[in-house]
Biopython code that builds the backbone (N, CA, C, O; Angstrom):
import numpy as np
from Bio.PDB.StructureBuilder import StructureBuilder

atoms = [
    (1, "UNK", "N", (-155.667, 160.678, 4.116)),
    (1, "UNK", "CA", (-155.019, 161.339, 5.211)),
    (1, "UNK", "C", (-153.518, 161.433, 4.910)),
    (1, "UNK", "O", (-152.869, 160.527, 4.388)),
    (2, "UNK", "N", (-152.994, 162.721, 5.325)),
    (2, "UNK", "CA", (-151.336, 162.817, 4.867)),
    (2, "UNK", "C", (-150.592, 162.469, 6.194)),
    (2, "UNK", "O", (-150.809, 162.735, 7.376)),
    (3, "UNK", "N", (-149.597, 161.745, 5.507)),
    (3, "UNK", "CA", (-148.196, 161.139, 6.489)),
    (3, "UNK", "C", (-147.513, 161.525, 6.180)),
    (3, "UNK", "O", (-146.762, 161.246, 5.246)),
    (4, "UNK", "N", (-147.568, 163.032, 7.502)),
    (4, "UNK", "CA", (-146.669, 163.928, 7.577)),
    (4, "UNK", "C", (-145.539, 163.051, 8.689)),
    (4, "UNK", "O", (-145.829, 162.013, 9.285)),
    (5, "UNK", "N", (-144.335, 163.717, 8.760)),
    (5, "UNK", "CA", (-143.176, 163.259, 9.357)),
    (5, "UNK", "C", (-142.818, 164.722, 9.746)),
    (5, "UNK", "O", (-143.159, 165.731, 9.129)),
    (6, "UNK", "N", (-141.911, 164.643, 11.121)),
    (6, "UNK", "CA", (-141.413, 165.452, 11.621)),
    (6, "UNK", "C", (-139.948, 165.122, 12.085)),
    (6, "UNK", "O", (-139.584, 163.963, 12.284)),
    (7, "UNK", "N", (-139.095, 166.263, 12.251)),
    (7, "UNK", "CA", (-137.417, 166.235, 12.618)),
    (7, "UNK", "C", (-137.683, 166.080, 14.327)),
    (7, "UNK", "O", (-138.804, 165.975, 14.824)),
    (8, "UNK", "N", (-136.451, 166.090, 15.063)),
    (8, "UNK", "CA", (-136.727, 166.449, 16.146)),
    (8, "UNK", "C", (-136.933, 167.440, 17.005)),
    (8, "UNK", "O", (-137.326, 167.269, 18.160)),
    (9, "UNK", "N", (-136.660, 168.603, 16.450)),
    (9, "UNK", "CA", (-137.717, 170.126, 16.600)),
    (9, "UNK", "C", (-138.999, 170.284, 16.291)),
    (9, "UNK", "O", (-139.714, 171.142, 16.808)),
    (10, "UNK", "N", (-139.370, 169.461, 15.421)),
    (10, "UNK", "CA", (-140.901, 169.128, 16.042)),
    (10, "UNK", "C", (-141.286, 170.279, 14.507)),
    (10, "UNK", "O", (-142.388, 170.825, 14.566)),
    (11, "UNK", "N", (-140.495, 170.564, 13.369)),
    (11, "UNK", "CA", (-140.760, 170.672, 12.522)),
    (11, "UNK", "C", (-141.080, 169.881, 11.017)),
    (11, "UNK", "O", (-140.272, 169.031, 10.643)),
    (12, "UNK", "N", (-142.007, 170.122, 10.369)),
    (12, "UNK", "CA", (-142.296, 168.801, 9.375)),
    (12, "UNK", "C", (-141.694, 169.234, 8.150)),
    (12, "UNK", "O", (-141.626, 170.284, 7.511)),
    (13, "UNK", "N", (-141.193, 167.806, 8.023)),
    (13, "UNK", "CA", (-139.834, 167.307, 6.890)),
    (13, "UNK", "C", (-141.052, 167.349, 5.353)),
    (13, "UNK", "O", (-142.168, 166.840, 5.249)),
    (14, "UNK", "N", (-140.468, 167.944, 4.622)),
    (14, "UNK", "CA", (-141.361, 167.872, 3.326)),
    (14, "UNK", "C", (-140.623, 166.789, 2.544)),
    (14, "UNK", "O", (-139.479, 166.543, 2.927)),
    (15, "UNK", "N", (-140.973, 166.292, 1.789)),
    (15, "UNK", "CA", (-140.920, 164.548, 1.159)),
    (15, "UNK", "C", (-139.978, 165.014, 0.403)),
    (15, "UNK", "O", (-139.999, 166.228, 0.203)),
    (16, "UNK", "N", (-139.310, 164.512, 0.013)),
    (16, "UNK", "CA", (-137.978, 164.455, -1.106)),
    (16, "UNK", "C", (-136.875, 165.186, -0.848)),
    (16, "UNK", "O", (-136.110, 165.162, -1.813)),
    (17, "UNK", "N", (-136.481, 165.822, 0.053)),
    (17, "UNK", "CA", (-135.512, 166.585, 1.060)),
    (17, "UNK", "C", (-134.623, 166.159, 1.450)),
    (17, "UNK", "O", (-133.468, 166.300, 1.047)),
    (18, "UNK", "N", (-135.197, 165.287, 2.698)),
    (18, "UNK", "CA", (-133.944, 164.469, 3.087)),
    (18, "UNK", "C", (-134.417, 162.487, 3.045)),
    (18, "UNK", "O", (-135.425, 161.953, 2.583)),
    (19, "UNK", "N", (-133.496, 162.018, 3.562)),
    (19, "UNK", "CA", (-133.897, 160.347, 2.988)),
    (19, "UNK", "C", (-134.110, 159.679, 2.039)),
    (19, "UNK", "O", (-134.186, 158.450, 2.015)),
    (20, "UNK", "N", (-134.271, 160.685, 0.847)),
    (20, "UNK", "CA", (-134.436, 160.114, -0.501)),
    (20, "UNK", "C", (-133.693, 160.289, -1.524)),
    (20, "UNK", "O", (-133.934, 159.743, -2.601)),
    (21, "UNK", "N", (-132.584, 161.159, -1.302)),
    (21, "UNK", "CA", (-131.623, 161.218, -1.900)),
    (21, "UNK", "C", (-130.789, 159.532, -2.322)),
    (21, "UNK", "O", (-130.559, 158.614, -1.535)),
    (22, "UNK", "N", (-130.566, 159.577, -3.419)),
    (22, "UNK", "CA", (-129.829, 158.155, -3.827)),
    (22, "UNK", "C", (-129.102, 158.857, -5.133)),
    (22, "UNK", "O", (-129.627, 159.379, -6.116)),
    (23, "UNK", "N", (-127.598, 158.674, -4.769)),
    (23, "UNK", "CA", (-126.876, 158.416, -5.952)),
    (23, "UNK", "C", (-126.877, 158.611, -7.481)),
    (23, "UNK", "O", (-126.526, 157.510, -7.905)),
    (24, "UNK", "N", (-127.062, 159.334, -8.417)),
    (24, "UNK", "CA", (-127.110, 158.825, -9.550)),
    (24, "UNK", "C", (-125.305, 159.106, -10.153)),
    (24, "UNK", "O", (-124.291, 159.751, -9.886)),
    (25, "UNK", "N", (-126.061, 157.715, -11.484)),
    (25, "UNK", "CA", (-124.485, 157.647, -11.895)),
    (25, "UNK", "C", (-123.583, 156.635, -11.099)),
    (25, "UNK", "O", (-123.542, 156.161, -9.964)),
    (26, "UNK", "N", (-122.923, 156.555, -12.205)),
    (26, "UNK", "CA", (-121.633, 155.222, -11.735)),
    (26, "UNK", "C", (-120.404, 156.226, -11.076)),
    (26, "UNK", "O", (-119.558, 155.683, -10.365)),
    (27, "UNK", "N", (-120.347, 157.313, -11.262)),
    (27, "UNK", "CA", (-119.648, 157.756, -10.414)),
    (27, "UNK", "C", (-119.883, 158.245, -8.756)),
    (27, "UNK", "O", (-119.129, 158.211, -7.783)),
    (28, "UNK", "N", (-121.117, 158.650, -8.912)),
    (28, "UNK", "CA", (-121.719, 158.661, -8.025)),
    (28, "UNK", "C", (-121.648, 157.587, -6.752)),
    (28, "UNK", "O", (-121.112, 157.712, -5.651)),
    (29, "UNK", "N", (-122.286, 156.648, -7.248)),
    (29, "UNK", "CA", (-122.560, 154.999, -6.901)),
    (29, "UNK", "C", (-120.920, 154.412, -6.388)),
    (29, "UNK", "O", (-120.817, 153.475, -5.597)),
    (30, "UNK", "N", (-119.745, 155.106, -6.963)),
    (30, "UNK", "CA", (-118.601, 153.965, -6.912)),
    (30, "UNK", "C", (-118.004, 155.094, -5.633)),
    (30, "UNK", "O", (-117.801, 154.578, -4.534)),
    (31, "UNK", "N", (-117.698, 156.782, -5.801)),
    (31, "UNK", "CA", (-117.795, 157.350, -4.842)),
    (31, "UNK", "C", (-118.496, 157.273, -3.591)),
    (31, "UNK", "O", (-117.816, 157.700, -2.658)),
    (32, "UNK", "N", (-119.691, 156.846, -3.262)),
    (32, "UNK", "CA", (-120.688, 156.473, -2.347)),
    (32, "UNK", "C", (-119.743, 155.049, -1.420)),
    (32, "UNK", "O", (-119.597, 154.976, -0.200)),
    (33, "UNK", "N", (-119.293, 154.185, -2.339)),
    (33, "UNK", "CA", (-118.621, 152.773, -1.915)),
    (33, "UNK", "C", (-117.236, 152.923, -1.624)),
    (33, "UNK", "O", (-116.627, 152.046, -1.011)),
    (34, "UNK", "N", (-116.783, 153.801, -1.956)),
    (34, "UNK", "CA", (-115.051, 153.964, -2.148)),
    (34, "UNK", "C", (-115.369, 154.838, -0.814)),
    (34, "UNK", "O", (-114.295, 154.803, -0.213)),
    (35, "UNK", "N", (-116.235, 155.567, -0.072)),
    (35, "UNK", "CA", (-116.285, 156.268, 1.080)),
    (35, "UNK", "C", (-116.513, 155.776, 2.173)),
    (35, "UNK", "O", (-116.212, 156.120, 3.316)),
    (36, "UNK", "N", (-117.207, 154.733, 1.659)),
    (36, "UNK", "CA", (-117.814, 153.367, 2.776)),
    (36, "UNK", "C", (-116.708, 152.849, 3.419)),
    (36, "UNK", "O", (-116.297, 152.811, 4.579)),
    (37, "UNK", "N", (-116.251, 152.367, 2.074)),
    (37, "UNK", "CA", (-114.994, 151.271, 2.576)),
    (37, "UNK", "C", (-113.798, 152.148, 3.395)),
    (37, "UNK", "O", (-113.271, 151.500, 4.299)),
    (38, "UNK", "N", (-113.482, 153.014, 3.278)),
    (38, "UNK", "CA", (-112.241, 154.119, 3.650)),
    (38, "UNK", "C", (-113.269, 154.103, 4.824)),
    (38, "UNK", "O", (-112.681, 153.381, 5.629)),
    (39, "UNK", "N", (-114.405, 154.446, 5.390)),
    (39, "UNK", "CA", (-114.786, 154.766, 6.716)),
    (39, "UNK", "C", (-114.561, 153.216, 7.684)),
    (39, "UNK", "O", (-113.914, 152.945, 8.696)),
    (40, "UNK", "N", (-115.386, 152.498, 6.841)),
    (40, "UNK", "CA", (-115.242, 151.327, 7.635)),
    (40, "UNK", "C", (-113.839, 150.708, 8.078)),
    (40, "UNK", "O", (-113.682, 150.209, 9.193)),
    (41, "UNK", "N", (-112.742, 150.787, 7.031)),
    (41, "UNK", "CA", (-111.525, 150.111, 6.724)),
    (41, "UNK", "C", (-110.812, 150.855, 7.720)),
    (41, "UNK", "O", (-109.880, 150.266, 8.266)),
    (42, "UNK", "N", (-111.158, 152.468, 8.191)),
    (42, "UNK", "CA", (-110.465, 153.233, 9.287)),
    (42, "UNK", "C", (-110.997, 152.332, 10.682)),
    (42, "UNK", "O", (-110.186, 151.848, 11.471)),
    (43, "UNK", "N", (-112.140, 152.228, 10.804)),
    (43, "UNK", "CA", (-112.823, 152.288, 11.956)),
    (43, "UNK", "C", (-112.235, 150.411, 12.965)),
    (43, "UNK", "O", (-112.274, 149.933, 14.099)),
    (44, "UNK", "N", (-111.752, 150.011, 11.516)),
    (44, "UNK", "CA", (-111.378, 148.222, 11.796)),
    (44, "UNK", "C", (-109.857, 148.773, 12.280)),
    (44, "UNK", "O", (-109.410, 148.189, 13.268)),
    (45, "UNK", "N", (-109.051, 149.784, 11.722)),
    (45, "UNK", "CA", (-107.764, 149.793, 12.053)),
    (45, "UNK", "C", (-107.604, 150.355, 13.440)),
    (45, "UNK", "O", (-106.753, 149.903, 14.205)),
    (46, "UNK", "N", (-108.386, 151.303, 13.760)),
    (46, "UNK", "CA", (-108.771, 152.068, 15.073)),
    (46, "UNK", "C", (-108.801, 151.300, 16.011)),
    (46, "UNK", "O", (-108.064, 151.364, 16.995)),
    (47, "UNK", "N", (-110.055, 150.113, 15.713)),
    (47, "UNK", "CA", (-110.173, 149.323, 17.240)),
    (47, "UNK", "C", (-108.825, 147.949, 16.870)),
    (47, "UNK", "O", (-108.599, 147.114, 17.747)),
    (48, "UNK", "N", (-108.420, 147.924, 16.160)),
    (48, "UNK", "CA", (-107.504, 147.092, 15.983)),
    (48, "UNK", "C", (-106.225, 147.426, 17.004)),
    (48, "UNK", "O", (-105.865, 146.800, 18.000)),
    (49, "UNK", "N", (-105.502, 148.990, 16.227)),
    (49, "UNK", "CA", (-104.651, 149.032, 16.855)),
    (49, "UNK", "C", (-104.815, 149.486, 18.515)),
    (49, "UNK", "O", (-103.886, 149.568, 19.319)),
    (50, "UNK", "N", (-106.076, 149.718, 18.749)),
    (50, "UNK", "CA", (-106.358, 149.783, 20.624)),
    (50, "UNK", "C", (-106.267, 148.486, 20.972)),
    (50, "UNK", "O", (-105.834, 148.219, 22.093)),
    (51, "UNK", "N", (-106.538, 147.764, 20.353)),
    (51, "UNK", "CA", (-106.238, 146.112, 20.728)),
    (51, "UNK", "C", (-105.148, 145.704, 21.289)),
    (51, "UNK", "O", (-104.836, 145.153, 22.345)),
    (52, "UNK", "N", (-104.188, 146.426, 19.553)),
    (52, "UNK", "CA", (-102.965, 146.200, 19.827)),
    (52, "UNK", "C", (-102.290, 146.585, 20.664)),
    (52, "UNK", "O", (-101.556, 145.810, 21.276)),
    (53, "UNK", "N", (-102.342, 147.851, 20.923)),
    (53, "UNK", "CA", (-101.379, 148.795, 21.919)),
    (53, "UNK", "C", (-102.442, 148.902, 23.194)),
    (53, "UNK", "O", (-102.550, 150.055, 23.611)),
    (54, "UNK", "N", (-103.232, 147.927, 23.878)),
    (54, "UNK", "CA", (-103.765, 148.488, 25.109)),
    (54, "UNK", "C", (-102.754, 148.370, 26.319)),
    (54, "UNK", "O", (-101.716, 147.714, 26.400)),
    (55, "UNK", "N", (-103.165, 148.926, 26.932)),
    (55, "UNK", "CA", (-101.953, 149.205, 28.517)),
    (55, "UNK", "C", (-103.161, 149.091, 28.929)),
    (55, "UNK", "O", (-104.155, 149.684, 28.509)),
    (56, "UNK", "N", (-103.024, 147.798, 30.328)),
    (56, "UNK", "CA", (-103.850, 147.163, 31.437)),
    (56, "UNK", "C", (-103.651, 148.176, 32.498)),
    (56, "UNK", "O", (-104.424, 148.392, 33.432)),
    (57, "UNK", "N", (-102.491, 148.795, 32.243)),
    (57, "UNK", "CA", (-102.358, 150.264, 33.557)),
    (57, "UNK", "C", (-102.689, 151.367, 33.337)),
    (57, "UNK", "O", (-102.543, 152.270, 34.160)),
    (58, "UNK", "N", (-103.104, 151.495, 32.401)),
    (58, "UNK", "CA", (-103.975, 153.265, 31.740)),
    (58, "UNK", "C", (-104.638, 153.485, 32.760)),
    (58, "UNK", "O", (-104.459, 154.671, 33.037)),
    (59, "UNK", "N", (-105.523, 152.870, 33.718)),
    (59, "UNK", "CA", (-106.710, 153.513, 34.436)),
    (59, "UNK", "C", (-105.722, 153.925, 35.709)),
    (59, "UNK", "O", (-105.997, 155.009, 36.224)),
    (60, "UNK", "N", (-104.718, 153.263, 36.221)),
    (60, "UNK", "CA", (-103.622, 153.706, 37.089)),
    (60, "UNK", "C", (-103.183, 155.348, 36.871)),
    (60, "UNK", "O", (-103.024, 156.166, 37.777)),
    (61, "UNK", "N", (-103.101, 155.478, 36.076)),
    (61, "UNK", "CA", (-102.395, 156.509, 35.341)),
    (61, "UNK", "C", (-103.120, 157.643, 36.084)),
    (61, "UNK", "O", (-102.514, 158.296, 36.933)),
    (62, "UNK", "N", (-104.138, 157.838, 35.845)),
    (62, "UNK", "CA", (-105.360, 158.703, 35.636)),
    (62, "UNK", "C", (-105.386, 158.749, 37.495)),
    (62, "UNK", "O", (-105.956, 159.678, 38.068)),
    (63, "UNK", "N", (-104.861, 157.893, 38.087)),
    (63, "UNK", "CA", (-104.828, 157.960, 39.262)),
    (63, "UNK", "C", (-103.767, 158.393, 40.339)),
    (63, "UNK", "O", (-103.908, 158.446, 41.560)),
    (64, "UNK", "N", (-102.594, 158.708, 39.519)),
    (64, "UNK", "CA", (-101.353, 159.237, 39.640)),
    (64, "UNK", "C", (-101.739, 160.582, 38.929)),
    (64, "UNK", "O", (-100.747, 161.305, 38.840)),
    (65, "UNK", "N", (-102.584, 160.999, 38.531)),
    (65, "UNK", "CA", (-103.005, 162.549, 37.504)),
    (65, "UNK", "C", (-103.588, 162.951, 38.269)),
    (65, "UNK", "O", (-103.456, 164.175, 38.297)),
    (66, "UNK", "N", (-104.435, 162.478, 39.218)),
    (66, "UNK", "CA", (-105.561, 163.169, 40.294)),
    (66, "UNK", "C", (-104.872, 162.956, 41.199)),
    (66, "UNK", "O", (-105.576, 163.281, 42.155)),
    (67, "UNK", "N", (-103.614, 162.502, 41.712)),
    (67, "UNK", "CA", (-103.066, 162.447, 42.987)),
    (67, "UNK", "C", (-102.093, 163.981, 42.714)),
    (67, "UNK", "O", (-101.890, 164.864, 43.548)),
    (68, "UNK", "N", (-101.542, 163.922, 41.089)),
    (68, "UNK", "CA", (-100.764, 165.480, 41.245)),
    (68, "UNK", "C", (-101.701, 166.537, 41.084)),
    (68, "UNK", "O", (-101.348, 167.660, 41.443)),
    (69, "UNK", "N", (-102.772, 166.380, 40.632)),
    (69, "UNK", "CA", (-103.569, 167.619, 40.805)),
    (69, "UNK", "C", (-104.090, 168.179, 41.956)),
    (69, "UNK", "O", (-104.522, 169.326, 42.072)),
    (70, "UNK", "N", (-104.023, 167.223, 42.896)),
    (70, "UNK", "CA", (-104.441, 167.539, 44.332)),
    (70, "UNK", "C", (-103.746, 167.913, 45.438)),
    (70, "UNK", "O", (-104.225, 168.335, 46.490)),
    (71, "UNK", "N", (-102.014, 167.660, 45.030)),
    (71, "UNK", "CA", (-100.921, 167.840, 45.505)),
    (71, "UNK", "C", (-100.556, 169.510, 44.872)),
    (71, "UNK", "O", (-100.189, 170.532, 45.454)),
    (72, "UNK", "N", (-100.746, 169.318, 43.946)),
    (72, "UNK", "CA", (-100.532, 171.124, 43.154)),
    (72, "UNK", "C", (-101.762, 171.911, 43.497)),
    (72, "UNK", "O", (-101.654, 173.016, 42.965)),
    (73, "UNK", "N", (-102.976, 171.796, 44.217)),
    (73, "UNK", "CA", (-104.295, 172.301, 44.293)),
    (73, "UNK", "C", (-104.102, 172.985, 46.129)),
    (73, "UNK", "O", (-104.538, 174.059, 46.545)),
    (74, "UNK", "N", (-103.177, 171.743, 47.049)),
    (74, "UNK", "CA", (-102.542, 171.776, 48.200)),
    (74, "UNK", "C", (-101.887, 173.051, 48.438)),
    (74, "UNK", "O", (-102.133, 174.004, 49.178)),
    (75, "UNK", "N", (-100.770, 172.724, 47.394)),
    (75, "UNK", "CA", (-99.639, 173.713, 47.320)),
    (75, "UNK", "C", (-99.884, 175.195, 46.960)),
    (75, "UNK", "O", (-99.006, 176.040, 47.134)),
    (76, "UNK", "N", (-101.134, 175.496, 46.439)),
    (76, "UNK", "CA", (-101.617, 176.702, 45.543)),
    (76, "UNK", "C", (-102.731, 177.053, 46.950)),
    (76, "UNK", "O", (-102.816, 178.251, 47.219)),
    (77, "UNK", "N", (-103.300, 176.392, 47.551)),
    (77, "UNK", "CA", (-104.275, 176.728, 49.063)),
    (77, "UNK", "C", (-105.205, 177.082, 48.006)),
    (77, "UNK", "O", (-105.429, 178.292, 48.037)),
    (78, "UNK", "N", (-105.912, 176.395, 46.960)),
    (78, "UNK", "CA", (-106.623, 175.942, 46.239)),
    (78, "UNK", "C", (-108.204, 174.982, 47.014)),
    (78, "UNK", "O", (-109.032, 174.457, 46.271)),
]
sb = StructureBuilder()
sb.init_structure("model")
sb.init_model(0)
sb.init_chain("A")
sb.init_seg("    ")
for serial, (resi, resn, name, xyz) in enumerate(atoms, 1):
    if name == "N":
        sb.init_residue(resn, " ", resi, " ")
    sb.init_atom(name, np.array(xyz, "f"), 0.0, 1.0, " ", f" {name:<3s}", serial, name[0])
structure = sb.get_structure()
C-alpha cells in the first residue's frame, strides 16, 4: 500500500520534492550553519534588546492614541 502524503490544499506531495532536500558539500553544509547562527544570533539580540529598552508605560501610550483619535473623530463629526 502507498504512503501518499498531502500539503495543506489537500494536494499530494510526490517524494523527493520537498523534505528531503539535504545539503551537499562543505560549502553547502557550512552555508546552511553560518545562516543558522546569523538567524538565531539576530533573534537572541531582538528579544534582548526589548528586554533592554522595555517601557512599563507603552500600553499607556496606546491609550493617550485612542483618546486623540477620538478627540480628532469629535472634531471632524466623524
Amino acid at each position: 500500500m502507498r504512503d501518499d502524503q498531502f500539503d495543506s490544499f489537500g494536494e499530494p506531495i510526490l517524494r523527493g520534492h520537498l523534505g528531503d532536500v539535504k545539503p551537499q558539500g562543505r560549502a553547502a553544509r557550512w552555508t546552511m550553519r553560518a545562516g543558522t547562527v546569523l538567524f538565531w544570533s539576530l533573534v537572541v539580540a531582538i528579544l534582548s534588546a526589548r528586554a533592554l529598552y522595555f517601557d512599563p508605560d507603552f500600553a499607556t501610550k496606546f491609550d493617550q492614541l485612542a483618546a486623540l483619535s477620538h478627540s480628532v473623530r469629535t472634531m471632524l463629526g466623524v
